[in-house]
C-alpha positions in Angstrom: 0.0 0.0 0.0 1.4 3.3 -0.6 2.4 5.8 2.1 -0.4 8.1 2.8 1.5 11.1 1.4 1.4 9.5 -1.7 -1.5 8.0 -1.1 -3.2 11.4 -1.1 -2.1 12.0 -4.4 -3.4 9.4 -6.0 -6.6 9.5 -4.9 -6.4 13.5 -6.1 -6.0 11.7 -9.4 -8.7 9.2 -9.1 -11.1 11.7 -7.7 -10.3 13.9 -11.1 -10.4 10.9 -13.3 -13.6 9.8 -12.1 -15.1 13.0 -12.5 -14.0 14.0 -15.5 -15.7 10.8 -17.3 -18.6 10.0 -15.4 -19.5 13.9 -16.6 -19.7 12.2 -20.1 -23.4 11.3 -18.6 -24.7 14.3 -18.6 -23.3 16.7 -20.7 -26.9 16.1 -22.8 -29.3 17.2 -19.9 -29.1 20.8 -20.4 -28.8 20.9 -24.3 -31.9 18.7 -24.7 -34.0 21.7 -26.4 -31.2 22.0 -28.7 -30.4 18.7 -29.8 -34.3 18.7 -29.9 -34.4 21.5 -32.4 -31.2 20.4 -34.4 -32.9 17.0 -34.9 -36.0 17.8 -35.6 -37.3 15.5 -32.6 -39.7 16.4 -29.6 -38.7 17.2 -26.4 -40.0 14.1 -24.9 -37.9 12.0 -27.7 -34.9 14.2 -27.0 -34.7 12.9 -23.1 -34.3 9.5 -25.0 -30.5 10.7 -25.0 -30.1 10.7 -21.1 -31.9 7.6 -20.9 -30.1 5.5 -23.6 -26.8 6.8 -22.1 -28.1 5.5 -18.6 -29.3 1.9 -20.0 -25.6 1.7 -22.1 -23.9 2.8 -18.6 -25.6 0.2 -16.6 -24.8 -2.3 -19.1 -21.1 -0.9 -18.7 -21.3 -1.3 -15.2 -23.2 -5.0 -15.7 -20.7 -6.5 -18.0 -17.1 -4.7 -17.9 -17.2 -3.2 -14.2 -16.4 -6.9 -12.5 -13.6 -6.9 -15.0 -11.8 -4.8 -12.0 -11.6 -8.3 -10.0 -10.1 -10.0 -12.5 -8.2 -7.9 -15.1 -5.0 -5.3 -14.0 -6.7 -2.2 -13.4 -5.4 0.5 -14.4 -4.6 -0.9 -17.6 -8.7 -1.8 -17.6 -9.1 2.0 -17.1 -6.4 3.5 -19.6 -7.6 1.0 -22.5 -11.6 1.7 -22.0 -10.8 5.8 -21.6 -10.1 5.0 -25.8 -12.8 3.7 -26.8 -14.7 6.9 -24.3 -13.1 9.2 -26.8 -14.0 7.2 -30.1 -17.9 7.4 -29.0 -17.5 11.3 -28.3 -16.1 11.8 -31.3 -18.8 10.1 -32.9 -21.4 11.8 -31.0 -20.0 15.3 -32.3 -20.3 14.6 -35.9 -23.7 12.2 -35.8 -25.6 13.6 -38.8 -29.2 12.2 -38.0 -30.7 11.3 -34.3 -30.4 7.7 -34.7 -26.8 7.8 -34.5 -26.2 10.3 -32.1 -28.6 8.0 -29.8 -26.1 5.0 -30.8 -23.2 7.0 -29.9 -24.9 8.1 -26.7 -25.3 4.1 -25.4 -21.5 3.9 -26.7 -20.6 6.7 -24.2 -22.7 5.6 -21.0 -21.1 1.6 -21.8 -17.4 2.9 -21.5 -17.6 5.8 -19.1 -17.9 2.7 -16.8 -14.4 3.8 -15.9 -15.4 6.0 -13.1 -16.9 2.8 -11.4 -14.1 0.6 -11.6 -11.6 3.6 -9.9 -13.9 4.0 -7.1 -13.3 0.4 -5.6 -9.6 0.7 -6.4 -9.7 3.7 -3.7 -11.4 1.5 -1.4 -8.9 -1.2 -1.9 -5.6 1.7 -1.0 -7.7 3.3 1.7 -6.7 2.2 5.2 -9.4 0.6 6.7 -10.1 3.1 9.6 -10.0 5.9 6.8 -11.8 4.5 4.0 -14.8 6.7 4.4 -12.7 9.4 4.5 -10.9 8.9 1.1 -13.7 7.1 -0.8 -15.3 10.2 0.2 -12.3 12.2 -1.6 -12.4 10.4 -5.0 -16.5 10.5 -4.8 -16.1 14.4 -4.4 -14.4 14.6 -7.4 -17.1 12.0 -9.0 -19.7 14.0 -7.9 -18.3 17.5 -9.5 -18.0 15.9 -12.4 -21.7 14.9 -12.5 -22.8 18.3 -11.2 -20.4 20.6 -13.1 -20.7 18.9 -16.5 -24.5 20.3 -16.8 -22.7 23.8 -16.9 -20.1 23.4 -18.9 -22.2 22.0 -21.3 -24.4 24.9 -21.4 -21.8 26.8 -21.2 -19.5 26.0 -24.3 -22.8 25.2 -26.5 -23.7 28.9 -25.7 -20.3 29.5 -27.1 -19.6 27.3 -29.6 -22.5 25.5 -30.3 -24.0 21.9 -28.4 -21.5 20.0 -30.2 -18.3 21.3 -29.1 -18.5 20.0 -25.5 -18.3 16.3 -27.1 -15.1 17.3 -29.0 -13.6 19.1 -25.9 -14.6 15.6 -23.7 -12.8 13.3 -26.4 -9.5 15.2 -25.8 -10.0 15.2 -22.3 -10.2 11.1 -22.3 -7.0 10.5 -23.9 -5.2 13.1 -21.4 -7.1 11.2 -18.5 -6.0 8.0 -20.3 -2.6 9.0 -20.4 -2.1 10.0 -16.7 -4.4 6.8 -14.9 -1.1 5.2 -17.1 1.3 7.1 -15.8 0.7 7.7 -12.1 -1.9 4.7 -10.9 -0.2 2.2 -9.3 0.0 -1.4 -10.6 -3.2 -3.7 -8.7 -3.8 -6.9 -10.5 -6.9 -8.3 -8.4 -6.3 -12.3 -6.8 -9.5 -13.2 -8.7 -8.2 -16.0 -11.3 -10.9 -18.2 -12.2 -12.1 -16.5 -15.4 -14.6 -14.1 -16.7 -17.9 -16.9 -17.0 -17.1 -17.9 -12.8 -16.5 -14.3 -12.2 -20.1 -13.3 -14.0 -22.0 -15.8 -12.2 -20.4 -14.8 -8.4 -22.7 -11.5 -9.0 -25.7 -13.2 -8.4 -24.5 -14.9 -5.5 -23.3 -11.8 -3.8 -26.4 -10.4 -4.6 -28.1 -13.1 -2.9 -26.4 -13.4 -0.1 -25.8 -9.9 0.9 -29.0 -8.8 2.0 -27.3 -4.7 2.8 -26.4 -4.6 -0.2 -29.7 -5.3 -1.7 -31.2 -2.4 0.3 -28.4 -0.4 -0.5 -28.5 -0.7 -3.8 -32.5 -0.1 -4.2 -32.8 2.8 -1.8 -30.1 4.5 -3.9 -31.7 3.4 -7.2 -35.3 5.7 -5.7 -32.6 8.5 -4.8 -31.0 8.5 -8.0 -34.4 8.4 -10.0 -35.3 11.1 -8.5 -32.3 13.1 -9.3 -32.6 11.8 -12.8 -36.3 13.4 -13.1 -35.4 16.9 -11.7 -32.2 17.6 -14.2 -33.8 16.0 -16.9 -36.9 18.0 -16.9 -36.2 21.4 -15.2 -34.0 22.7 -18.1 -37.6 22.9 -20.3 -38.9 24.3 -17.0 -36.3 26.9 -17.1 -36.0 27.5 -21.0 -40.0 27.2 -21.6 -41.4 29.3 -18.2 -38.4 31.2 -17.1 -37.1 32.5 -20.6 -33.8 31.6 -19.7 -30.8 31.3 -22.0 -28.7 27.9 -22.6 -25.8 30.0 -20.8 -28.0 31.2 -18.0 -29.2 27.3 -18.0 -25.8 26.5 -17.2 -25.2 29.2 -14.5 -28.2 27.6 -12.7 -26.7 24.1 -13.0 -23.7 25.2 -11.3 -26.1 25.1 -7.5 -26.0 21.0 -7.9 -21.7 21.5 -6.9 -23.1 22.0 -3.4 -24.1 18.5 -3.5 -20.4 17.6 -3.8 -19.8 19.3 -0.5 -21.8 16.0 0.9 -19.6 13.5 0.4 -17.0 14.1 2.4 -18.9 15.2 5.6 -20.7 11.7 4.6 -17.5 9.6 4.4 -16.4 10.6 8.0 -20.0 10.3 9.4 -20.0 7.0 7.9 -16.7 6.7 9.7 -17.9 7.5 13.2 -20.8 5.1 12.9 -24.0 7.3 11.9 -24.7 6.3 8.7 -28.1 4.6 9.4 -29.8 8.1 10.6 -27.3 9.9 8.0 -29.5 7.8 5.4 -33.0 7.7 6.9 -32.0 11.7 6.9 -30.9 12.3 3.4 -33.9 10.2 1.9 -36.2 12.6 4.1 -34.7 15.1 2.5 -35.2 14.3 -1.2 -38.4 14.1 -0.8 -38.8 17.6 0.7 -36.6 18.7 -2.0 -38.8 17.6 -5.4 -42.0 19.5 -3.3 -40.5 22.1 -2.7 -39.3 22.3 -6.5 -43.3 21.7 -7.5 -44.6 23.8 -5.0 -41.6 26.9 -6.0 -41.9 26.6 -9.5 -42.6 30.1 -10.4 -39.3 30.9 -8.2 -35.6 30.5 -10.2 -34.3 31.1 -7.0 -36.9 28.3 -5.1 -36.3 26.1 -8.0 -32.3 26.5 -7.1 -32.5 25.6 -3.7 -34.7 22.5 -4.0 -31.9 21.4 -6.9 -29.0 22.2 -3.5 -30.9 20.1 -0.9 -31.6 17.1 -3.7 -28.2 16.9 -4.3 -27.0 17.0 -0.8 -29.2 14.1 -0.1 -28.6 12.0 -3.2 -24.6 12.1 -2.6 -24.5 12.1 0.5 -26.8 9.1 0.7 -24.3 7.0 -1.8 -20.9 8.1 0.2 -23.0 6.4 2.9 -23.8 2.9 0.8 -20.4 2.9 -0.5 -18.9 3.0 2.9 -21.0 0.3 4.3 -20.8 -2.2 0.9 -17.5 -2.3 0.3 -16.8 -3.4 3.8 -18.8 -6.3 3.3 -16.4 -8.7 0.9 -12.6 -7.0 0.3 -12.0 -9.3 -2.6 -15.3 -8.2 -4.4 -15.1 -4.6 -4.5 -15.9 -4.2 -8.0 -18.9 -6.7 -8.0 -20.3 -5.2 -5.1 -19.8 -2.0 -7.3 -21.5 -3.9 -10.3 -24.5 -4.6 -8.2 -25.1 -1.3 -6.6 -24.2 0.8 -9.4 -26.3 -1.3 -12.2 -29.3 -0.9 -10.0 -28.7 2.6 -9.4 -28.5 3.5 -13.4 -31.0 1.4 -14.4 -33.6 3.2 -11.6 -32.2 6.5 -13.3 -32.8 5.5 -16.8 -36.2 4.3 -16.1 -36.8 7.6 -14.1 -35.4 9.9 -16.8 -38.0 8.0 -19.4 -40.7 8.6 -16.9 -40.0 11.9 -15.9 -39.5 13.1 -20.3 -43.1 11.9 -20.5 -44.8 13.3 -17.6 -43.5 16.3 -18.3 -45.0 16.0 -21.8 -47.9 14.7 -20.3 -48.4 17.0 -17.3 -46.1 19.6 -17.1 -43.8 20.1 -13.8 -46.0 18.9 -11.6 -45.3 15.3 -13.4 -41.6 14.6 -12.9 -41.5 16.8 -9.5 -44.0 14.8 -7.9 -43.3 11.6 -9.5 -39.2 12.1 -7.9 -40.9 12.8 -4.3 -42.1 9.6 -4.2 -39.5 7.3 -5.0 -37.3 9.0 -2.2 -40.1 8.0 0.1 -40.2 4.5 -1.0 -36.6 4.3 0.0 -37.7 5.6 3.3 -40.3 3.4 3.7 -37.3 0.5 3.0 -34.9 2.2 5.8 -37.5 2.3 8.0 -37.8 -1.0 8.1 -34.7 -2.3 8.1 -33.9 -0.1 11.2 -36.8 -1.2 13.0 -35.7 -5.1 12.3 -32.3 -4.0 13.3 -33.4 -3.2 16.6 -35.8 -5.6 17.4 -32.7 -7.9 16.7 -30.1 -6.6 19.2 -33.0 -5.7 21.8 -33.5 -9.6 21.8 -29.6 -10.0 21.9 -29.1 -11.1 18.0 -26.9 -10.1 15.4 -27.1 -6.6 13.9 -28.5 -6.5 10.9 -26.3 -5.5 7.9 
């Protein structure tokens, strides 16, 4: 393991590798009216683009993700962070929807990436610090997904909704090039093959019942991230009268979300992270009302999008900490699971949310992402209770 002096540096460049491509995600969500318009497509066919790049994520994250138990990985990383840049490319220069929406699924498959770090800083980390610098490389993750909305909006204000997939493609290969040059070599002590290695999913699945609630509960949270960002840029565009720049200036609230996941890795740390969860799921909730009820408010519609944020990461830091604790030589399937679940609740979520909207205006998606937050609460609520029936009758905690 490297000292922590080093240590600290490297997870510096994990936390900026992760974030830089897991922005590849959403880079779309605030140019959906353009792409829209430049298509020739509704607005309800354009959120197709957020959903297909979920769906090709989670099959990323289903199918190349365990890889990082059983190939070298940060060769894994470097190698896939090429293809990343291939799709983008593609993406810029698509000529008709249909293959902008194939290059889209191409993105979300290899942006994987960001997954298969994330365990690797869990695997450095000291145990007593893990929380602490998982939370460092997931602040980094998170920026990336909240900043990338802005950028977005910002260089297509500039230089037109293309550009950004250019400017992402370059930014790849230098990623590519440093995970090479400064990652150090972790070939995993999994050798029994890729077919053995798929199949141990399941059973980890199966067996590991925290991880099953871990996994769901952030799959509701998620979803309802998904349905605010994907709709509130019509919100903004269509009632507000805002500009795809001053789009992008709004987006930029969601980076106090990535202030969570710190302050969640060393909560997680000191033992609070069942009421740290039951808390941010509250939250979420409270969050996509208050976006309903304040929609004739920029400024109401800004805060709801802080506190949502805040929940959603901070919720995950808190999974993270507590599922890769459960099996040290299954990090990255115990990533597979939770992450999988989690994108495929936000694809499904996005879809929803594009057609409510469409359907019902911003009352749809708003209140549509309050409930699936409580449905997660519902879940914690009852695994707390079981948990303390359990020890008052002098069991086993449950996980």
């Amino acid at each position: 393991m490297p000292e922590i002096r080093n240590l600290r540096l490297i997870m510096v460049v994990l936390a900026f590798s992760c974030g830089a491509t897991v922005a590849n995600l959403y880079y779309a969500q605030p140019l959906l009216a353009e792409i829209a318009t430049a298509f020739g497509v509704s607005q309800g066919s354009a959120a197709l683009v957020v959903t297909l790049t979920q769906l090709g994520y989670a099959a990323g994250l289903a199918l190349l993700m365990p890889l990082g138990d059983l190939v070298e990985n940060r060769a894994l990383a470097s190698r896939t962070l090429v293809f990343t840049a291939l799709a983008l490319v593609v993406a810029a220069v698509a000529p008709v929807f249909g293959v902008f929406l194939a290059a889209s699924v191409l993105i979300g498959v290899t942006s994987v990436v960001a997954q298969i770090l994330i365990p690797f800083a869990a695997h450095l980390a000291p145990e007593e610090q893990r929380g602490r610098f998982v939370g460092t490389v997931m602040t980094g993750l998170l920026l990336g997904i909240l900043l990338a909305r802005t950028l977005s909006s910002l260089v297509a204000g500039a230089f037109g909704w293309r550009t950004i997939y250019f400017v992402s493609a370059v930014l790849m290969l230098v990623v590519a090039v440093a995970a090479r040059r400064m990652l150090p070599h972790r070939r995993p002590t999994h050798d029994e093959g890729y077919a053995r290695l798929m199949r141990s999913i399941l059973t980890l699945a199966r067996e590991e019942p925290a991880l099953r609630r871990r996994a769901v509960c952030q799959a509701l949270m998620f979803g309802a991230f998904s349905a605010f960002w994907t709709s509130v840029a019509f919100e903004l565009v269509g009632r507000h009268g805002l500009t795809q720049t001053e789009v992008g200036v709004f987006a930029l609230v969601g980076a106090a979300g990535a202030a969570a996941a710190p302050l969640a890795g060393r909560l997680g740390d000191r033992g609070h992270g069942g009421i740290g969860s039951g808390i941010a799921l509250a939250l979420a909730a409270v969050a996509m009302v208050v976006a309903w009820l304040g929609a004739g408010s920029v400024v109401v519609l800004a805060l709801a999008g802080v506190v949502l944020d805040l929940a959603v990461q901070g919720h995950q830091v808190l999974s993270q900490r507590e599922i890769y604790g459960l099996r040290a030589d299954a990090r990255a399937r115990i990533n597979t699971v939770f992450m999988t679940t989690i994108f495929v609740g936000g694809a499904v979520a996005s879809a929803v949310a594009g057609s409510f909207y469409d359907a019902f205006g911003w009352a749809g998606p708003t209140l549509f992402g309050a409930a699936l937050p409580l449905i997660g609460l519902a879940i914690w609520a009852t695994a707390t209770t079981r948990q303390a029936t359990k020890e008052k009758l002098g069991g086993h905690p449950v996980a």
